[in-house]
C-alpha positions as CSV (number, residue, x, y, z in Angstrom):
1,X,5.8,-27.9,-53.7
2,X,7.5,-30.3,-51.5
3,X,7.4,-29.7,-47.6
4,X,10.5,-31.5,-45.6
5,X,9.4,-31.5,-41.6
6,X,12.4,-32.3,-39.1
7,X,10.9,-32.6,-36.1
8,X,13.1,-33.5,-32.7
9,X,13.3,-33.3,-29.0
10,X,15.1,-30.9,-27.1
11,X,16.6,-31.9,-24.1
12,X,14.6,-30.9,-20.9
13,X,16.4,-28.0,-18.8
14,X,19.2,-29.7,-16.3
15,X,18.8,-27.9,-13.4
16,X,21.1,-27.8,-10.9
17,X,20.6,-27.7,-6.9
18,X,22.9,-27.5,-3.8
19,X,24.1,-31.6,-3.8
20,X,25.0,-33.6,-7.0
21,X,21.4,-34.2,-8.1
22,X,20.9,-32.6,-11.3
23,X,16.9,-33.1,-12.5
24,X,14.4,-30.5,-14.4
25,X,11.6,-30.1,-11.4
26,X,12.6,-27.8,-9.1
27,X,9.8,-29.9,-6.5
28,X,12.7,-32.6,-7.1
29,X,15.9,-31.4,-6.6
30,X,15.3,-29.0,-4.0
31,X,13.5,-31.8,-2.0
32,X,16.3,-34.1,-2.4
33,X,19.5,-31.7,-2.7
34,X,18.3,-28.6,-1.4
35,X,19.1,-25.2,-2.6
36,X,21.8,-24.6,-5.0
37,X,23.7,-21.9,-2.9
38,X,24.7,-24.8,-0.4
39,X,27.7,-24.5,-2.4
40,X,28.5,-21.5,-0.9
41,X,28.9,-22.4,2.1
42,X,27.6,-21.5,5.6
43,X,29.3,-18.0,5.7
44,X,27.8,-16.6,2.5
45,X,23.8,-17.4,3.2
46,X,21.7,-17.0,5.9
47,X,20.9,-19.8,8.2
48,X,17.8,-17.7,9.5
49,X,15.6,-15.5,7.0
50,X,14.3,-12.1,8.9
51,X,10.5,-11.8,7.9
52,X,8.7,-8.7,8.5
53,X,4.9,-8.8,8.2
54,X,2.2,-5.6,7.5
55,X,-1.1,-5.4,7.6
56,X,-4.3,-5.8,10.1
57,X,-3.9,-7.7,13.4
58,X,-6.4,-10.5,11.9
59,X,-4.5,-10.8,8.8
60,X,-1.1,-10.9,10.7
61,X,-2.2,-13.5,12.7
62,X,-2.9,-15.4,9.4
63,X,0.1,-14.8,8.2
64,X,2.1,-16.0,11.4
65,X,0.6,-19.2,11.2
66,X,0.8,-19.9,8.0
67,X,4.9,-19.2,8.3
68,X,4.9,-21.6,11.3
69,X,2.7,-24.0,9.1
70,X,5.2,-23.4,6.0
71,X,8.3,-24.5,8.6
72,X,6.8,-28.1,9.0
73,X,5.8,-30.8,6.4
74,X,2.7,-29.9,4.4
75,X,1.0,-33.4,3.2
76,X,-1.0,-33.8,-0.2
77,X,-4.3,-34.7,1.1
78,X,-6.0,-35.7,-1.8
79,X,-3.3,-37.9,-3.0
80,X,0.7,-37.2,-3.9
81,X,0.7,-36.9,-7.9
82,X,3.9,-35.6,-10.2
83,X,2.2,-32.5,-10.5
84,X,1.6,-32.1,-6.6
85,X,4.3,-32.9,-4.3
86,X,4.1,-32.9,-0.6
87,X,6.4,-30.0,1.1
88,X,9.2,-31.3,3.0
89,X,9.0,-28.1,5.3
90,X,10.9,-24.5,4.5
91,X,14.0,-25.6,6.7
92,X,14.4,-29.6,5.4
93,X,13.6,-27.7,2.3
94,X,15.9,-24.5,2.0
95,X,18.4,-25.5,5.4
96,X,17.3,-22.0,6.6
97,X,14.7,-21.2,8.9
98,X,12.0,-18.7,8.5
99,X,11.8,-16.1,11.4
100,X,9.5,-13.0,13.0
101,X,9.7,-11.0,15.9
102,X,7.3,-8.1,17.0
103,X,9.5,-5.4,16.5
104,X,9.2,-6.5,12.6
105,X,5.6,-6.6,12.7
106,X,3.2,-3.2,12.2
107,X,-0.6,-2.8,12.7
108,X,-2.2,-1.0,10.1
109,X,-5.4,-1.3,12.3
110,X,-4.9,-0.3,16.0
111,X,-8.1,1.9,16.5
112,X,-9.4,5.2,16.6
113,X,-6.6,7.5,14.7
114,X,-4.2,4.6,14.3
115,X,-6.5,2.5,12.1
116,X,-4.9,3.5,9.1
117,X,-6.3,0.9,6.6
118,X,-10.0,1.5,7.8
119,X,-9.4,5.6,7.8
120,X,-8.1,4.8,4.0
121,X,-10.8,1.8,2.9
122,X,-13.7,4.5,4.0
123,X,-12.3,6.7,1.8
124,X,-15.2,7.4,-1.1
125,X,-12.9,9.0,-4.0
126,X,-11.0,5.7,-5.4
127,X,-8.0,7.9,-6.3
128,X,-7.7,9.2,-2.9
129,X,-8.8,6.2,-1.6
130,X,-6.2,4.4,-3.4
131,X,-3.0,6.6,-2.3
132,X,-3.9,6.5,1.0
133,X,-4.4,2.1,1.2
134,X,-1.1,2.8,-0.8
135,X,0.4,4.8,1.4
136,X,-0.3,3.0,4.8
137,X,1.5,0.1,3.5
138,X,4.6,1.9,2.2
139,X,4.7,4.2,4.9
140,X,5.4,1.0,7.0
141,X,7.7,-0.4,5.1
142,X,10.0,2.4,5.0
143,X,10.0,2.3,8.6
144,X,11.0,-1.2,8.7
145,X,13.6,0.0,6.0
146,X,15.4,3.4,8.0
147,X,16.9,0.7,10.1
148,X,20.1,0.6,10.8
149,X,20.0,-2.7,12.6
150,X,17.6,-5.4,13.4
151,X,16.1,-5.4,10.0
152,X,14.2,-8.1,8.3
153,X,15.4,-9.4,5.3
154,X,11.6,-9.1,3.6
155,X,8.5,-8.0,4.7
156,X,5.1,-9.6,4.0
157,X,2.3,-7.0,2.9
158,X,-0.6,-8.9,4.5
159,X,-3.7,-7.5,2.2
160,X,-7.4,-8.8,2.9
161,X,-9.7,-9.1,0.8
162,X,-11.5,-5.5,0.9
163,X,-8.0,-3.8,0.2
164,X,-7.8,-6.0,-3.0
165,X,-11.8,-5.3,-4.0
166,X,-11.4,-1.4,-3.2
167,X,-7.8,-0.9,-4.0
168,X,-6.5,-3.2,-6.0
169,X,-6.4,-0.6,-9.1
170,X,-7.6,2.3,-10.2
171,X,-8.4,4.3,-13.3
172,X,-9.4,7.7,-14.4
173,X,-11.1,9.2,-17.1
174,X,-8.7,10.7,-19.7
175,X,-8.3,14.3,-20.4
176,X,-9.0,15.4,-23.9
177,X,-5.7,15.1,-25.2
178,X,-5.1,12.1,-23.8
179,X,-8.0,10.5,-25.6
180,X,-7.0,12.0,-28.8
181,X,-3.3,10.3,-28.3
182,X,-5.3,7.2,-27.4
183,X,-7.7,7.5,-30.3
184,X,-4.4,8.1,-32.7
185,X,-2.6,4.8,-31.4
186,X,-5.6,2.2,-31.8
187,X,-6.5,3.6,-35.3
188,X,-3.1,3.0,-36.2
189,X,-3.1,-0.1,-34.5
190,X,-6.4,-1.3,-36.3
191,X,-4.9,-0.5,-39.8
192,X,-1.8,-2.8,-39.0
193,X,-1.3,-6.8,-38.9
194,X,-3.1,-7.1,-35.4
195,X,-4.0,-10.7,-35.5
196,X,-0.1,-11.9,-34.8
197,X,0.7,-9.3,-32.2
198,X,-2.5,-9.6,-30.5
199,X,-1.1,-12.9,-29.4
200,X,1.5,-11.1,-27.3
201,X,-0.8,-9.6,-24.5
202,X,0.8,-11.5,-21.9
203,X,4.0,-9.5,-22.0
204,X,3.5,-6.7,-23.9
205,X,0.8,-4.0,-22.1
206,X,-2.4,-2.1,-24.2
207,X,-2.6,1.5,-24.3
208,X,-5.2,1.8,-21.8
209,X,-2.2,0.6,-19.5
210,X,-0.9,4.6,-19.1
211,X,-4.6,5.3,-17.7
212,X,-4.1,2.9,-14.4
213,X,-2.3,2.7,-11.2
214,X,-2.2,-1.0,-9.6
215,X,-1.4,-1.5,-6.4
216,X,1.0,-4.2,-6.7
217,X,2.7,-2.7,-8.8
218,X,2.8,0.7,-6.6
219,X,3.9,-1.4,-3.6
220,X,6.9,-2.9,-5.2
221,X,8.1,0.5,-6.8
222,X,8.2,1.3,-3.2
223,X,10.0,-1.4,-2.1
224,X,12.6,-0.5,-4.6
225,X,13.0,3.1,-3.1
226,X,13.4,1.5,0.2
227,X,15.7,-1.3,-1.1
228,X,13.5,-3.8,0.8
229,X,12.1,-6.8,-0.9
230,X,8.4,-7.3,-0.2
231,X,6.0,-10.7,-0.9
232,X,2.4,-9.8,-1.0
233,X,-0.2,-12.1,0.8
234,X,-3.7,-12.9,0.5
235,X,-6.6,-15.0,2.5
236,X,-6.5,-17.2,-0.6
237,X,-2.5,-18.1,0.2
238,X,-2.6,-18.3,3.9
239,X,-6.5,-20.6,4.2
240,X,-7.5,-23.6,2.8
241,X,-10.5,-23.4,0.6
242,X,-12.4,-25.9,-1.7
243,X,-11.2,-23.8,-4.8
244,X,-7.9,-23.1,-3.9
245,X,-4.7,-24.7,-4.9
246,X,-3.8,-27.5,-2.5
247,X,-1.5,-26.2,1.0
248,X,1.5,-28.8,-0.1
249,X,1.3,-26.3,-3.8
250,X,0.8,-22.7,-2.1
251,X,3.9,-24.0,-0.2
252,X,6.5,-24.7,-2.4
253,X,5.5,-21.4,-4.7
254,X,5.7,-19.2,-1.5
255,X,8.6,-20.4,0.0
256,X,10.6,-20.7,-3.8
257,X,9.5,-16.2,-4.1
258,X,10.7,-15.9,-0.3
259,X,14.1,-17.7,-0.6
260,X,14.8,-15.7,-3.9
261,X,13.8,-12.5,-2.3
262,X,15.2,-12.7,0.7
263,X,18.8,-13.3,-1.3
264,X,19.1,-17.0,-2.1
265,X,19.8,-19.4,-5.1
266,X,17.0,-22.0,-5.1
267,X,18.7,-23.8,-8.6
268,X,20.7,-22.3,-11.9
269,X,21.8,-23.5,-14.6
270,X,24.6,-25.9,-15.6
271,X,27.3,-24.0,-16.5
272,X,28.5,-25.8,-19.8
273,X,29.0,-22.8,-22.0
274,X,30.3,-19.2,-21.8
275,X,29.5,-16.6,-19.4
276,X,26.4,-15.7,-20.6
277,X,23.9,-12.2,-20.3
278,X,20.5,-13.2,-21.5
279,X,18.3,-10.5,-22.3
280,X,14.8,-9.8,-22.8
281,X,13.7,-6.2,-24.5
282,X,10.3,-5.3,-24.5
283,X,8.2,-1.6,-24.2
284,X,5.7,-0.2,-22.1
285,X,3.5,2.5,-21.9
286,X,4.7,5.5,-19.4
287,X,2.8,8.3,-18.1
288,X,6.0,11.0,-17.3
289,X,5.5,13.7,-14.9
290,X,4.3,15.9,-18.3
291,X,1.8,13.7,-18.5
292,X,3.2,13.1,-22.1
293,X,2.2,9.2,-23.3
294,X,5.3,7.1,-24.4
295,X,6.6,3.9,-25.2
296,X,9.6,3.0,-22.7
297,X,11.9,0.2,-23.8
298,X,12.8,-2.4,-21.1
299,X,15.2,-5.0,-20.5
300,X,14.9,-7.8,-18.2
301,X,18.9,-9.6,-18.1
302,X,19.8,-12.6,-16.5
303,X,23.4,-14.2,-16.1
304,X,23.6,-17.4,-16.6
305,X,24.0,-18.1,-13.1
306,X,19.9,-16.7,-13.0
307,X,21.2,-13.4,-11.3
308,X,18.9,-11.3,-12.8
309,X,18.4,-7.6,-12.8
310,X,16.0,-4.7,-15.2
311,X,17.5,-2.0,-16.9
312,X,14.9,0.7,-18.2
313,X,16.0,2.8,-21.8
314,X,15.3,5.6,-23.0
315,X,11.6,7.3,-24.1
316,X,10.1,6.2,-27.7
317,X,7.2,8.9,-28.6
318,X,4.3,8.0,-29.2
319,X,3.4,9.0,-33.2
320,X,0.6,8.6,-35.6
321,X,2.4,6.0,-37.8
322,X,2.9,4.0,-34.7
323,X,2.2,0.4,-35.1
324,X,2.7,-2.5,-32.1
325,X,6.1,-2.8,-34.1
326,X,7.5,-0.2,-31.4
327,X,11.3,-0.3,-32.4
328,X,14.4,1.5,-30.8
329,X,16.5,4.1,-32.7
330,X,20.6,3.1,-33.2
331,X,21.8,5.7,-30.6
332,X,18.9,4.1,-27.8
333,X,19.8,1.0,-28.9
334,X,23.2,1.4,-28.8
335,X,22.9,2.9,-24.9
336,X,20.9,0.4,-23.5
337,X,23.2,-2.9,-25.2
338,X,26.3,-0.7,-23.3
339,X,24.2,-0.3,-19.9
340,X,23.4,-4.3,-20.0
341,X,27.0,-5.2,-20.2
342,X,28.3,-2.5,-17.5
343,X,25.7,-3.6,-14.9
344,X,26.1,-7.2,-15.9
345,X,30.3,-6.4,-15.5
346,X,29.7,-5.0,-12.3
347,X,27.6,-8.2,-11.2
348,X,29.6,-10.6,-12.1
349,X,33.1,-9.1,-11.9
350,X,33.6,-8.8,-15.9
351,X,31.8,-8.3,-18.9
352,X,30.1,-11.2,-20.4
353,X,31.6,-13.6,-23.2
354,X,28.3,-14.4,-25.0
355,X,24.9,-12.1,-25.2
356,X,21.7,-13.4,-26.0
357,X,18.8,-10.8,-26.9
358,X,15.4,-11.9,-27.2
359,X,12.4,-9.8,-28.3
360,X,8.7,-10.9,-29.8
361,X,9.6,-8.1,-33.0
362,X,11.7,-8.2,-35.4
363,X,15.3,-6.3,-34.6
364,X,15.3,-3.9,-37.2
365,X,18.4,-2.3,-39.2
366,X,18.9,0.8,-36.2
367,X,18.7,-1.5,-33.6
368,X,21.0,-4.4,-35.3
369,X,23.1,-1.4,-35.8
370,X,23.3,0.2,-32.4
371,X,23.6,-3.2,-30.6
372,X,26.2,-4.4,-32.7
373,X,28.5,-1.3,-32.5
374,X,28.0,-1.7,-28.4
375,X,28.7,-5.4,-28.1
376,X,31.7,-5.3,-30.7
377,X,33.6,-6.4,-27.9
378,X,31.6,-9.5,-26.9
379,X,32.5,-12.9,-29.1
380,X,29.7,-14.0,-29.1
381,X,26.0,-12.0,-29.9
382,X,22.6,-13.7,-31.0
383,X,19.1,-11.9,-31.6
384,X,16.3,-13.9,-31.2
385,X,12.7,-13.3,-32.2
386,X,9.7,-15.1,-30.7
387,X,6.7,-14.9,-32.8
388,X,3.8,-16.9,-31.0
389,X,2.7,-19.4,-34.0
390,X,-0.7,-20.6,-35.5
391,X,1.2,-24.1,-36.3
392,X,0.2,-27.3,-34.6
393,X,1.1,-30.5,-34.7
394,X,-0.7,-33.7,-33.9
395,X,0.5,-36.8,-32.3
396,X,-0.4,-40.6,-32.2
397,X,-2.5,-40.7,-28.7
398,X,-4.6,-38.6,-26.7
399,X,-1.9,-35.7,-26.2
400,X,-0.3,-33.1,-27.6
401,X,3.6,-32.7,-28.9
402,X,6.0,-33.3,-25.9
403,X,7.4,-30.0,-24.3
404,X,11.1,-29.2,-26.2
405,X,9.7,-30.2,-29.2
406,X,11.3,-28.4,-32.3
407,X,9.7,-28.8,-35.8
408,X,11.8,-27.3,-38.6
409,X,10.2,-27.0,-42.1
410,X,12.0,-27.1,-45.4
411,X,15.0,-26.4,-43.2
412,X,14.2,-23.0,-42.8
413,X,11.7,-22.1,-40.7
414,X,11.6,-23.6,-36.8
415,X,9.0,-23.9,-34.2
416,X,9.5,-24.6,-30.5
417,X,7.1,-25.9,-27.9
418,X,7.4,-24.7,-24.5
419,X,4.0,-26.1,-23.8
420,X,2.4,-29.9,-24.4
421,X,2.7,-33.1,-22.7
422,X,5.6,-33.0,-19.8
423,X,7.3,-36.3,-19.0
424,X,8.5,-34.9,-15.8
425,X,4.3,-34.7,-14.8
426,X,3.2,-37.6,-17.2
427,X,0.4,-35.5,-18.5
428,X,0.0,-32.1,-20.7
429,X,-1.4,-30.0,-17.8
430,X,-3.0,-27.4,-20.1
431,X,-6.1,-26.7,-20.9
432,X,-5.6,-25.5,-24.9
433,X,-3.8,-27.1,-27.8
434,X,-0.3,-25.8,-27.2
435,X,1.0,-22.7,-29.2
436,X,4.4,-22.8,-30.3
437,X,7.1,-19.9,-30.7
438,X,8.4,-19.6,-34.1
439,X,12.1,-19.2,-33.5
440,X,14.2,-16.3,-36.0
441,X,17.6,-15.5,-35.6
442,X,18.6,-12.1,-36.5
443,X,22.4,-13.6,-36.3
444,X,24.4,-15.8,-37.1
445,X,23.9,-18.3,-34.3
446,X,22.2,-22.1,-33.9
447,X,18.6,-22.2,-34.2
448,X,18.4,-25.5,-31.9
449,X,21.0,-23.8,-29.5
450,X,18.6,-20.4,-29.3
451,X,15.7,-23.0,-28.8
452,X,17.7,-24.4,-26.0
453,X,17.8,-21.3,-24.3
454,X,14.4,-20.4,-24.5
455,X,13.4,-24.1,-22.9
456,X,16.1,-23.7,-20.2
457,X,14.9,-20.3,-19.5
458,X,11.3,-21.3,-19.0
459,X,12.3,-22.8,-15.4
460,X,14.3,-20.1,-14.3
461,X,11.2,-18.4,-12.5
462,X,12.5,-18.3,-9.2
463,X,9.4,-17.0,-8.2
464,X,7.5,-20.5,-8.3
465,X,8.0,-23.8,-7.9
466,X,6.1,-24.7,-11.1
467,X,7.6,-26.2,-14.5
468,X,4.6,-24.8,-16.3
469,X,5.9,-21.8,-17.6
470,X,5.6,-21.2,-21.4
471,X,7.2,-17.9,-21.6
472,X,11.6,-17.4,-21.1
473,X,12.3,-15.5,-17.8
474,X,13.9,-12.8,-20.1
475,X,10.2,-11.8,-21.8
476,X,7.9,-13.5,-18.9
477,X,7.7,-10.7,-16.6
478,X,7.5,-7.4,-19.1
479,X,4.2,-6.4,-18.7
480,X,4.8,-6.4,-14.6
481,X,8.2,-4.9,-14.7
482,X,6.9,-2.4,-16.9
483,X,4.4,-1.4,-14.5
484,X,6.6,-1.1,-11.7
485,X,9.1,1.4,-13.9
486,X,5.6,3.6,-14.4
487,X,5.5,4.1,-11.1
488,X,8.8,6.1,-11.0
489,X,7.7,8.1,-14.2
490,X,10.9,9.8,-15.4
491,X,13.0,9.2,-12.2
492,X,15.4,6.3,-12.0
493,X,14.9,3.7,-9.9
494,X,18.2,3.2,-8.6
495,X,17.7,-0.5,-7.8
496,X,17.9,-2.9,-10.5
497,X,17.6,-6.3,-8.5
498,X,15.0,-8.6,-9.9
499,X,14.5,-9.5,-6.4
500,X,12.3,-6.3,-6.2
501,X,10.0,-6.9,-9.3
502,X,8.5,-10.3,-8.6
């Protein structure tokens, strides 16, 4: 048998910031252009970003320096590499300045009946316990949030380090019919193809998952409710330590998630195509308020202006036959593809002209049913699959395939690397051979235009300032969004700004 291999380089994502610089480090452009909402003008963004902070005096303390710290120039002290940058300083950065007052600031430790973190911490039962470290915070926040003026934009949950050892999850033993549910799920589980899907822990959650609460993910369901974005904080962040990343790094990361939050554009896309939706539909495990275990589809949707928001479907039981091949009936389908475009619509003043849908499984024929019946209106529709590969490829030298690489086989099958050696750093920064997607198209579209995407979606983390991110932003953040949805159990949310979920 003969095997033909096409291999070619994409083009690296052209990111675009506020002036005419147009590069695919975010480090870059925003040091040299700034963010790319300049183009709105002073009257649409905030020359002055409203921070509130939470948590003990000690830790508060922290926390204001490290925002007066983040305002200035941060050097690399061991030496300025591609990789680490030196921070310009959050206003030379962002052209907004970062400000606190007192009246945005609450003690969770102010002695005797008022020490609400210690009364919690000393807590012996971790459930308890855990409600109560829980509830401190949010209880604070929402008193930030019932304000009808003089509100901060965010609020910085300040969390030291015996909050994060006592509280930072907790599980409980299941009851009997929740271990026989369990018990059913991993047997089927164990009698299906696991070695593929295995591969997609990183976004997809286990079914231990419905036994936890996590903190982090409590807090920002929270911060939904009270429609105020929060940015969680620890000593490792705000102090320098010989294991930590460098100050110049924690910089640029923390002030990228605080600009985003606090309702800015740090960089988007160039806008050479339609108006695009691109979506990202993955499940997770949800404990409802019967305390019956399901599988709860999600999507994560982005415009391709990077305004992103989460829609949560409907319920898929749980059932014997169950594999990780979780898959949505026509109707949910169909419901979910129609709730995308109406909140996209209302976004962006009209309904897309192209939707992109990615998932790591196969669209089957209820779903290619259901979505196609809901997006007849929209030209333009492709279905991705990413399937994590086993296929690697070797290169002359000491490193791996360049990142945007895209390796076709007998002009069928196709392979992208969103991981390997990065010209933009002049070194593969991993510490693994690099693991490809396989890339299948459920439609009718360009497999090197869906490849694109993928690699253009990669930077569109505006949590971080990194260019190391394998995964799109439509799949990247499942398994977290996910967890924050639990939280709500069968209640909606209300708020679907991604600003609350990272």
């Amino acid at each position: 048998m003969t095997l033909e291999l096409s291999v070619k380089e994409l083009a690296p994502p052209n990111l675009q910031f506020g002036g005419a610089l147009s590069v695919s480090d975010p480090k870059v452009g925003l040091a040299q252009a700034g963010p790319f909402d300049l183009h709105f003008g002073s009257a649409s963004r905030k020359q002055k970003i409203g921070v509130g902070i939470i948590g003990p005096q000690w830790m508060i303390d922290l926390t204001r320096a490290w925002l007066e710290r983040c305002m200035n120039p941060i050097p690399v002290l061991e030496g300025e590499t591609q990789l680490r940058r030196m921070f310009p300083g959050f206003e030379e950065t962002f052209h907004s300045a970062l400000s606190t007052k007192d009246s945005w600031t609450v003690r969770l430790d102010e002695g005797g009946v008022g020490d609400k973190l210690g009364t919690a911490l000393a807590i012996s039962d971790p459930f308890r316990r855990f409600e109560q470290v829980l509830d401190a915070y949010a209880d604070a926040l929402d008193s930030l949030a019932a304000r009808d003026s003089n509100r901060p934009d965010l609020v910085i949950m300040a969390m030291p380090d015996e909050v994060l050892k006592k509280s930072h999850s907790v599980e409980r033993s299941a009851t009997t019919e929740e271990k026989k549910a369990a018990a059913v799920i991993r047997k089927s589980r164990a009698n299906g193809q696991l070695d593929l899907f295995d591969l997609f822990e990183e976004v997809e959650q286990t079914e231990e998952d419905f036994l936890k609460r996590d903190l982090r993910h409590a807090l920002k369901a929270r911060a939904l409710r009270a429609k105020l974005p929060i940015q969680m904080v620890t000593r490792s962040l705000l102090e320098d330590t010989p294991r930590g990343q460098d100050a110049a790094t924690r910089a640029w990361n923390f002030s990228v998630g605080v600009y985003y939050k606090a309702g800015g554009v740090p960089w988007r896309l160039p806008q050479t195509g339609p108006e695009t939706c691109f979506v990202g539909i993955s499940f997770h495990h949800l404990r409802t308020t019967k305390r019956h275990i399901v599988q709860s589809s999600l999507a994560q949707a982005f415009s391709s202006e990077g305004e992103g928001f989460a829609i949560r479907g409907d319920g898929v039981p749980a059932t014997p036959d169950q594999s990780r091949n979780v898959h949505l009936s026509e109707e949910q389908a169909y419901d979910l593809s129609k709730d995308i475009v109406a909140e996209y619509a209302t976004r962006a003043g009209g309904p897309p002209v192209r939707v992109v849908m990615h998932k790591t499984t196969h669209f089957d024929a209820a779903e290619l049913a259901g979505i196609k019946a809901a997006l007849s209106d929209i030209p333009i529709v492709d279905l991705v699959t990413l399937v994590p590969s086993s296929l690697r490829l070797l290169r002359l030298g000491v490193y791996p395939p360049n990142v945007g690489t895209l390796c076709t086989i007998n002009s069928g099958t196709s392979f992208l690397f969103t991981s390997g050696f990065m010209q933009e750093l002049g070194t593969y920064p991993g510490p693994h051979v690099p693991q490809p997607f396989e890339i299948r198209m459920q439609s009718g579209g360009s497999k090197t235009e869906a490849a694109q995407d993928v690699l253009n979606l990669t930077r569109m983390n505006w949590n971080t300032a990194d260019i190391r991110g394998k995964w799109p932003v439509t799949l990247s953040f499942a398994r977290r969004v996910g967890g924050i949805l639990d939280e709500f159990g069968d209640a909606e949310p209300g708020e679907t700004s991604f600003r609350y979920f990272v």
